[in-house]
C-alpha positions as CSV (number, residue, x, y, z in Angstrom):
1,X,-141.8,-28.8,-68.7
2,X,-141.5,-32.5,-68.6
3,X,-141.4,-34.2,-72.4
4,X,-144.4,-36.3,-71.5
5,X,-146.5,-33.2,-70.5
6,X,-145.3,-31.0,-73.3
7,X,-146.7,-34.1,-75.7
8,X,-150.5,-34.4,-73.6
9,X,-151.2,-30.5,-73.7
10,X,-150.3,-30.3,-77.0
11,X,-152.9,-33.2,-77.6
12,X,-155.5,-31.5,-75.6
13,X,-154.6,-28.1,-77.5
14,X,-154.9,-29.5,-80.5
15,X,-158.5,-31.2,-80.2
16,X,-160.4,-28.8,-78.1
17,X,-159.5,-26.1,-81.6
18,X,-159.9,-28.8,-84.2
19,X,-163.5,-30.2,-82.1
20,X,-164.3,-26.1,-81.8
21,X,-163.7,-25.2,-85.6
22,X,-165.4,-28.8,-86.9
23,X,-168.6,-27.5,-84.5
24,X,-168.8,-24.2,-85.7
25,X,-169.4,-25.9,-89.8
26,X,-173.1,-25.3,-89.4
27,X,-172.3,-21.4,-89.2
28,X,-169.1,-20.8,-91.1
29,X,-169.4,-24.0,-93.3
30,X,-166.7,-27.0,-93.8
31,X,-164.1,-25.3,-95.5
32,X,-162.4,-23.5,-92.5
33,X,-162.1,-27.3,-90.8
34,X,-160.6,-28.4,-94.1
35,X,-157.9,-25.4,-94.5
36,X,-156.9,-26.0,-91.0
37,X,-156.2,-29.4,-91.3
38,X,-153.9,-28.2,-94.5
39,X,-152.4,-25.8,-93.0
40,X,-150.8,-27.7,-90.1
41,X,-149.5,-30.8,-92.6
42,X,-146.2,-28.8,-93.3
43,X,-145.4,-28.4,-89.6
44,X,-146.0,-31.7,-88.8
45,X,-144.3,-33.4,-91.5
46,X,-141.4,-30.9,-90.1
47,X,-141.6,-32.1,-86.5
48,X,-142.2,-35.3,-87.7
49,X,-138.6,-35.3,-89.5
50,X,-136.5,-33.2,-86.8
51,X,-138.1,-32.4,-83.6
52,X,-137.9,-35.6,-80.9
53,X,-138.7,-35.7,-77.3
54,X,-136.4,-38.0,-75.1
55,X,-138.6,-40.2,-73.3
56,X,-137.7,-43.2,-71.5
57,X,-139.1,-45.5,-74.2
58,X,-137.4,-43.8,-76.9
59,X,-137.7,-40.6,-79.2
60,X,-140.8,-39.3,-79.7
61,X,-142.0,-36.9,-82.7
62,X,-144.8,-34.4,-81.3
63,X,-145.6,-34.0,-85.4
64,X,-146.0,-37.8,-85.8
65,X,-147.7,-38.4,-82.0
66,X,-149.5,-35.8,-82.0
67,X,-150.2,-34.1,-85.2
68,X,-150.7,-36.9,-86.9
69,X,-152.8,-39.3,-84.7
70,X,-155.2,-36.2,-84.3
71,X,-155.5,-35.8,-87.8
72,X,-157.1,-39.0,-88.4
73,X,-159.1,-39.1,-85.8
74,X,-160.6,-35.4,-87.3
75,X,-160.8,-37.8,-90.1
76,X,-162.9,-40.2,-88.3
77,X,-165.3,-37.5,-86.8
78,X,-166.0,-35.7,-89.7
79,X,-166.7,-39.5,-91.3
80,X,-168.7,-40.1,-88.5
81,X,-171.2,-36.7,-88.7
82,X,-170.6,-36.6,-92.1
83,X,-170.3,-38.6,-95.1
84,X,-167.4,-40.6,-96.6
85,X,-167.8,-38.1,-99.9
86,X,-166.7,-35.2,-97.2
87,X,-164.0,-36.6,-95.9
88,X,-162.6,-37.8,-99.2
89,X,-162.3,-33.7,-100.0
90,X,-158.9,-33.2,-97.4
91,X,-157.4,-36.1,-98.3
92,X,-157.7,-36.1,-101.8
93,X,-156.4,-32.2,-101.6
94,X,-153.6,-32.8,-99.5
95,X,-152.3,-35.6,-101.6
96,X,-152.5,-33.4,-104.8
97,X,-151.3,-30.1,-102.9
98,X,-147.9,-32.0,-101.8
99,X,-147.7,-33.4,-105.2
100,X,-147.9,-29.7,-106.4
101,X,-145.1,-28.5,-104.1
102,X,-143.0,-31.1,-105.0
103,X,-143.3,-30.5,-108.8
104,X,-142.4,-27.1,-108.4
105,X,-139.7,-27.2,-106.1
106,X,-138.4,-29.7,-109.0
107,X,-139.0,-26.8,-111.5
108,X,-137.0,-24.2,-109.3
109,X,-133.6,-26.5,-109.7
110,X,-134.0,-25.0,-113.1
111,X,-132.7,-21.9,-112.6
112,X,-129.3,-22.2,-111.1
113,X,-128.1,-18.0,-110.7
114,X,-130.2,-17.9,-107.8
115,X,-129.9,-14.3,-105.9
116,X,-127.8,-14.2,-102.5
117,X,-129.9,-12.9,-99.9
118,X,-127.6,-11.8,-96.5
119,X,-127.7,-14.1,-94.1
120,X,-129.9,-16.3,-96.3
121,X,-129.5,-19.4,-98.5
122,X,-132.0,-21.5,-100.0
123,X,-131.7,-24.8,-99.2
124,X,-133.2,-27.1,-101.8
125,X,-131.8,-30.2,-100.5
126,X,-134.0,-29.6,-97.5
127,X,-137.0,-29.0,-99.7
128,X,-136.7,-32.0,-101.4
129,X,-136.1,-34.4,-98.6
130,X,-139.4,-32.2,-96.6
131,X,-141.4,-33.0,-100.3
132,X,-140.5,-36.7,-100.4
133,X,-141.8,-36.9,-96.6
134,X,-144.7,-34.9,-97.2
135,X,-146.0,-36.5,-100.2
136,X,-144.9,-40.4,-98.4
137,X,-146.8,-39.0,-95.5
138,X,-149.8,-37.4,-97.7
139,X,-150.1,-41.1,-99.7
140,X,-149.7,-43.0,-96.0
141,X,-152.5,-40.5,-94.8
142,X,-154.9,-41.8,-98.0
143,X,-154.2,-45.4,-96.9
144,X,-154.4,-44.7,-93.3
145,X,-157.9,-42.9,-93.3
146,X,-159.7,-45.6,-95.7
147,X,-158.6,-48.2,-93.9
148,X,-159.6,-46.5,-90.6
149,X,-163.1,-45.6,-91.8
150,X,-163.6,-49.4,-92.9
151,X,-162.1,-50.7,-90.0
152,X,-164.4,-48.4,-87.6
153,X,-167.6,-49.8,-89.9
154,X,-166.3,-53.4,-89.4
155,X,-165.7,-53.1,-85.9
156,X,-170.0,-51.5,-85.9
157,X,-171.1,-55.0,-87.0
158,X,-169.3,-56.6,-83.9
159,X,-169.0,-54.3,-81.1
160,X,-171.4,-51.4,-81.8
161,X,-172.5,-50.5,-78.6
162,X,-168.9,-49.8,-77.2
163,X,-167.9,-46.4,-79.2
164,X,-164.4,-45.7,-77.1
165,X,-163.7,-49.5,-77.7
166,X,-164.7,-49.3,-81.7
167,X,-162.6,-45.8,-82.0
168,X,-159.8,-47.0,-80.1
169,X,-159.5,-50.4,-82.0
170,X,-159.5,-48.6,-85.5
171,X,-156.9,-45.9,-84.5
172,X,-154.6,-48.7,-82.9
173,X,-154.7,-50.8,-85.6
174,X,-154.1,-47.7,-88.7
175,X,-151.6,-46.4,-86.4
176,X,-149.8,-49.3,-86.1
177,X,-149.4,-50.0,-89.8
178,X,-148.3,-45.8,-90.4
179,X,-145.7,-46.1,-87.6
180,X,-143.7,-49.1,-89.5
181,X,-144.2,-47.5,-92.9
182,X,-143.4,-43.8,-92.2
183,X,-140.1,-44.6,-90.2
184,X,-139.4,-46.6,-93.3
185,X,-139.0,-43.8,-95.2
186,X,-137.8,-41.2,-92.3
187,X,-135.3,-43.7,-91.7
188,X,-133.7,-43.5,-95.4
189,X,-134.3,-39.9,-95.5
190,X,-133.1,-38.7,-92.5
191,X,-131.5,-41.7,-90.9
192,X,-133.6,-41.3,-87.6
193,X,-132.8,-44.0,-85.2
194,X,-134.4,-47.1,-84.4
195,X,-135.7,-45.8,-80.7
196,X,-137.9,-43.8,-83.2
197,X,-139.5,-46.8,-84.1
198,X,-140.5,-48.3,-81.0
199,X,-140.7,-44.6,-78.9
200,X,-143.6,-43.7,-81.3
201,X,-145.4,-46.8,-81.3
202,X,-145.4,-46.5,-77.7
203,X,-146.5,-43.1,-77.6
204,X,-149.4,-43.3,-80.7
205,X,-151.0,-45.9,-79.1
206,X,-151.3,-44.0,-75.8
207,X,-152.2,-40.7,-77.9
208,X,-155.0,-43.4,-80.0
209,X,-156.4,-44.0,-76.4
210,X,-156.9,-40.1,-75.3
211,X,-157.8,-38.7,-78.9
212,X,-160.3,-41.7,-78.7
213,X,-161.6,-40.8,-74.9
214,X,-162.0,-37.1,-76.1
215,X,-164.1,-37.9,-79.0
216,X,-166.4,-40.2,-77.7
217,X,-166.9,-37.2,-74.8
218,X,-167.2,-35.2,-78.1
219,X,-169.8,-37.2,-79.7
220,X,-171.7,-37.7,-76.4
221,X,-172.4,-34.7,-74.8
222,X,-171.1,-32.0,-77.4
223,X,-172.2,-32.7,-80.9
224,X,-175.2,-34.4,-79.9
225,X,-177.2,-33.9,-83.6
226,X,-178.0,-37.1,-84.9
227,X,-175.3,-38.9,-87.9
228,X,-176.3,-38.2,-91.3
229,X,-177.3,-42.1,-91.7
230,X,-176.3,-45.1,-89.8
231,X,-174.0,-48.1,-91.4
232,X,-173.3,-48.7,-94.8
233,X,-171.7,-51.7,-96.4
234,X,-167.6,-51.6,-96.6
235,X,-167.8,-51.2,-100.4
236,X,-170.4,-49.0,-100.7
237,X,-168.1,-46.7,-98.4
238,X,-164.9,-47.7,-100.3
239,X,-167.1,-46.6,-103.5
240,X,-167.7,-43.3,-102.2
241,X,-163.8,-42.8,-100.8
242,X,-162.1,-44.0,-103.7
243,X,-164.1,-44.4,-106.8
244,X,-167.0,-41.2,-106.6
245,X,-166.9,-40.2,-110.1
246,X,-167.3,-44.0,-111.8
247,X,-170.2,-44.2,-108.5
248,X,-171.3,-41.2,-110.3
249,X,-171.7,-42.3,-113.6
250,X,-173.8,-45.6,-112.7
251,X,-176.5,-43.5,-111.0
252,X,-176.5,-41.2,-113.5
253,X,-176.8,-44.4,-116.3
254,X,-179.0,-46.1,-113.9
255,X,-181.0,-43.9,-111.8
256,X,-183.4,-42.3,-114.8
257,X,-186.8,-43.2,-115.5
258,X,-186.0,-43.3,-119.4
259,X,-189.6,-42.3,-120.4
260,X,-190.3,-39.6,-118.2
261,X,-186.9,-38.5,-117.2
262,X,-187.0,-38.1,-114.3
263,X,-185.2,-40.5,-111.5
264,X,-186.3,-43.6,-111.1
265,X,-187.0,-45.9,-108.2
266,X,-184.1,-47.4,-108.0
267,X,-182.5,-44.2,-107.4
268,X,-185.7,-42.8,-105.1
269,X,-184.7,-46.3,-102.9
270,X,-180.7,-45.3,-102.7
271,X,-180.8,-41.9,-102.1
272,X,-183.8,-41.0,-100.1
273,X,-182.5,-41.8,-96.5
274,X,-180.0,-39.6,-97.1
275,X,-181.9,-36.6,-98.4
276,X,-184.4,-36.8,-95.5
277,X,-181.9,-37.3,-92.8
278,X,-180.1,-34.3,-94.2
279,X,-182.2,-31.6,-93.2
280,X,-183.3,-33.2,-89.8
281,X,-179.6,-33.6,-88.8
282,X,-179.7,-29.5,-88.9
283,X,-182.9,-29.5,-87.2
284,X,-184.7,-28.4,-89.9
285,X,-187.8,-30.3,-91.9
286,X,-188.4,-32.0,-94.9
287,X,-191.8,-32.6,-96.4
288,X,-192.7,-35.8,-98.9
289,X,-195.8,-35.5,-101.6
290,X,-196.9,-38.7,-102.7
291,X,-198.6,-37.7,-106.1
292,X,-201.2,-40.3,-108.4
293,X,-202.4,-39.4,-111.8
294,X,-206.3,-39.9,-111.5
295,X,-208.0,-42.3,-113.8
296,X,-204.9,-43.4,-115.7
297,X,-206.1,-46.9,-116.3
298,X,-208.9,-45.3,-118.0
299,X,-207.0,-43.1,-120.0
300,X,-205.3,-46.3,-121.3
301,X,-208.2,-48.7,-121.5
302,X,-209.8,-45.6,-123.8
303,X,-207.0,-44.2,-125.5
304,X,-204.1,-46.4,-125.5
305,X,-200.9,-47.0,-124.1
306,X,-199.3,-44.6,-126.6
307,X,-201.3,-42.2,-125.3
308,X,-200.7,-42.9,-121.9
309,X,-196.8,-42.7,-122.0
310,X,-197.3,-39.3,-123.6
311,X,-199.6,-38.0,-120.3
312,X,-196.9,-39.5,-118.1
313,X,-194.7,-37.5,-119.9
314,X,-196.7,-34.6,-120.3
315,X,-197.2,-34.4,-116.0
316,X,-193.8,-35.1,-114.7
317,X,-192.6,-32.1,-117.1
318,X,-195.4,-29.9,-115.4
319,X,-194.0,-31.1,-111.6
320,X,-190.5,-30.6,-112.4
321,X,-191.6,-27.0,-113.4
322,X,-193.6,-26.5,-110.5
323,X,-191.2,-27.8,-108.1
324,X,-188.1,-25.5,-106.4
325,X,-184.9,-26.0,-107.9
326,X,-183.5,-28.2,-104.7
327,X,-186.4,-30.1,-104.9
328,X,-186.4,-34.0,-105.9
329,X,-188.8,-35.7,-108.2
330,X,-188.8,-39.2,-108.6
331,X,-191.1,-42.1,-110.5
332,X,-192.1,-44.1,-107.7
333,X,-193.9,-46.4,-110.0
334,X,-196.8,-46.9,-112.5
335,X,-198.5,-43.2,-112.4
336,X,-197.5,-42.5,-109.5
337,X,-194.3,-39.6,-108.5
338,X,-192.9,-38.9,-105.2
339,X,-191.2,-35.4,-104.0
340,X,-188.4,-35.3,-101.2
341,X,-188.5,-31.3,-100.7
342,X,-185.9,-30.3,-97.8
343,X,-186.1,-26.9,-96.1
344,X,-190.0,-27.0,-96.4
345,X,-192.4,-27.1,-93.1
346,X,-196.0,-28.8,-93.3
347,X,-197.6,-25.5,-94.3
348,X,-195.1,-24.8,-97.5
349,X,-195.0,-28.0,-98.1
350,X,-199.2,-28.0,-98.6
351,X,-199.5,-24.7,-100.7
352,X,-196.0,-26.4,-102.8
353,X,-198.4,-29.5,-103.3
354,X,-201.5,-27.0,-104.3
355,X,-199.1,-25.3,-107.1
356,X,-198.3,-28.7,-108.4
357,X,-202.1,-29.6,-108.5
358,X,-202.9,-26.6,-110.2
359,X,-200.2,-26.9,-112.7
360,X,-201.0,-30.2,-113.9
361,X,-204.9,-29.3,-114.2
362,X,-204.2,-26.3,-116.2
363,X,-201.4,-27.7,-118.5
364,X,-202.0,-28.4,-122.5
365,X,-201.3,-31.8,-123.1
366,X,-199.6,-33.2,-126.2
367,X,-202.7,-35.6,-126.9
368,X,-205.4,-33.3,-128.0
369,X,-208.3,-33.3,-126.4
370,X,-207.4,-34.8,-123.7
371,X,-206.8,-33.5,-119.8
372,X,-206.1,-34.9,-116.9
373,X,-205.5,-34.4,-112.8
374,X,-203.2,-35.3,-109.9
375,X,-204.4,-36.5,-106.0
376,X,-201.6,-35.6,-103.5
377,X,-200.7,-36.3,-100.0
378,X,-198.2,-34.5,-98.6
379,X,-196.4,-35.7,-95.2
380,X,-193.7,-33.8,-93.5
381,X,-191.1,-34.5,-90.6
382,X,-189.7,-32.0,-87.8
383,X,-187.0,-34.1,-86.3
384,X,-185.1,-37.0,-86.5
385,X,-185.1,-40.1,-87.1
386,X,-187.5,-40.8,-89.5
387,X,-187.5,-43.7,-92.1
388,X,-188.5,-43.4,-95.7
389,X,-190.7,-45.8,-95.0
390,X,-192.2,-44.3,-92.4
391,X,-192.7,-41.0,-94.7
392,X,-194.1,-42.8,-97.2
393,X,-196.8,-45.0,-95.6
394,X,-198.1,-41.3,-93.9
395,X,-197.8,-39.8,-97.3
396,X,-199.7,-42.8,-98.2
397,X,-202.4,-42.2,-96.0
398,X,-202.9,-38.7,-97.1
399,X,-202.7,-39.5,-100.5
400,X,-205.8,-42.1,-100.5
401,X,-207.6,-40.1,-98.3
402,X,-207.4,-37.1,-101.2
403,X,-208.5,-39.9,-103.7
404,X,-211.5,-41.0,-101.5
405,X,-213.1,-37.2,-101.2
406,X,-212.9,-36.7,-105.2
407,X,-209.3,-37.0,-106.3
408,X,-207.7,-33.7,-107.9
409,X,-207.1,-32.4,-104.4
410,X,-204.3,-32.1,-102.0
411,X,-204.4,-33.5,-98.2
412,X,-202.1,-33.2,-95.6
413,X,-202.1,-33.0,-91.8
414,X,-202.7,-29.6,-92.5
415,X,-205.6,-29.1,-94.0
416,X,-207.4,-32.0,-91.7
């Protein structure tokens, strides 16, 4: 077999598993795309330092060509049907798992009687140079996969209609940079050639421009379920790659309503999107309830603002309790409360807003004497894509009509 086609069935190998095990998440879940991509790092970081194909161009690497270029473009696709906090999970364990290896091969030069084994010798000087190229190759992989995702978003604002040209672009571009920087440090290692250099630019670019062809086939006629969301902006992705936990802690300071606890507009306006195209993207529904305390002007014209704040209170602690535990609450303003409930079809999602009613009718507020009621309308999409806007303004619709026939109700498509 000719070095050339040894190097494109390989490539084909290697993506029609990877494209298989990524399509089967749905059933078996993310993990088993993860561990695979883990698993093979060690063998290509091996191949990568002393396998090479003689090619008229120069030396090619199927663990750099191949392995490699594939592995970020997996990168890419699960970005791409993903999210940028999923495919921060690999990349942040691979880096950590090599770091691990490395540490304790250091710990095993500790102990120096080490037991002969026939026709055996451990050969630590061989770990050590395969840890230093696995961990250089694990931090280049970090680099390699932000830059790619932000160079693939960049490249959306520009040329967004031409997928294979968009892919292609970002993988030629990260690939060029990783080729210079990991024959830096093959070259001091293991004193690979210059033909290495050249040989495997050479043959990543061509490898950029079939991994890039499969995927877009991929993405067109295989996984054809709707993206999560469309475009972000480059440092909201970079936020979510690089910096989760401090993104964390903002939303958490930021995204609560501080009198009734629960989360806020702000918060309803960043995550909503997401939570309603969730669901859809597995072809399954998600159902909105626009809920209004009725009269609450009056109950502050007669009793007070103090009084008021403590109903507001009082009623978003009954809807928390009435809602499911997935379930999202949120102060959409005034005395009015919005809930994003995934899972939940238009028939749920009516007798849900019917248990919420009830519980706020029947609950002891903390001002005595004093009771009050909710009107609901409850909206709910099938499939995908539908705007939060959209949701709301039929939730909307709903929700007035329940106000119009007598308030403390519930109306819905449903029930009409």
């Amino acid at each position: 077999m000719t070095g050339a086609l040894l190097l494109v069935l390989q490539a084909l190998i290697y993506f029609v598993t990877m494209a298989a095990v990524f399509h089967s998440r749905h059933r078996f879940g993310i993990g088993i795309f993860v561990c695979v991509l883990g698993v093979m790092h060690f063998l290509e970081t091996y191949l990568a330092a002393v396998f090479f194909v003689q090619l008229p161009f120069g030396l090619i690497s199927p663990g750099s060509t191949v392995m490699f270029s594939g592995k970020l473009l997996m990168f890419l696709l699960l970005y791409i049907k993903e999210d940028a906090e999923t495919v921060r999970q690999p990349i942040y364990g691979l880096l950590i798992g090599n770091c691990l290896m490395v540490a304790l091969a250091l710990i095993l030069r500790l102990y120096g009687d080490v037991a002969e084994m026939p026709g055996y010798q451990p050969d630590l000087t061989f770990l050590d140079d395969m840890g230093v190229l696995m961990v250089w190759g694990t931090a280049l992989l970090f680099l390699d996969s932000i830059a790619l995702i932000l160079i693939y978003e960049k490249l959306g604002q520009r040329i967004a209609n031409t997928l294979f040209k968009r892919i292609f672009l970002s993988a030629t571009l990260v690939l060029t940079f990783d080729q210079l920087m990991f024959f830096l440090g093959l070259h001091l290692v293991s004193g690979v050639p210059i033909s290495a250099l050249y040989g495997g630019w050479i043959a990543k670019m061509a490898a950029a421009a079939l991994y890039s062809a499969m995927l877009v086939i991929y993405l067109r006629y295989v996984e054809t379920r709707p993206a999560l969301a469309g475009p972000e902006p480059l440092l909201k992705v970079f936020d979510r790659l690089t910096f989760r936990h401090r993104y964390e802690d903002l939303l958490e300071k930021t995204g609560k309503d501080t009198l009734t606890g629960t989360s806020d507009r702000g918060h309803f306006e960043a995550v909503a999107q997401s939570l309603i195209d969730r669901p859809l993207a597995d072809r399954k529904p998600v159902s909105m309830l626009m809920i209004d305390i009725d009269h609450f002007k009056s109950i502050n014209d007669q009793y007070g603002h103090v009084t008021g704040d403590k109903v507001l209170k009082d009623v978003a602690r009954a809807l928390d309790g009435a809602l499911r535990s997935g379930d999202r609450l949120f102060r959409y303003g005034g005395e009015e409360f919005v809930a994003i409930c995934q899972d939940l079809n238009a028939g749920d999602a009516t007798i849900l807003a019917e248990r919420l009613r009830a519980a706020v009718a029947s609950m002891t507020l903390a001002e005595p004497g004093l009771s009050t009621t909710v009107s609901i309308g409850v909206t709910t999409a099938r499939s995908g894509p539908v705007s939060v806007e959209q949701m709301i303004r039929d939730a909307d619709t709903w929700l007035y009509r329940a106000k119009r026939l007598g308030r403390n109700r519930v109306e819905s498509p449903v029930i009409a």
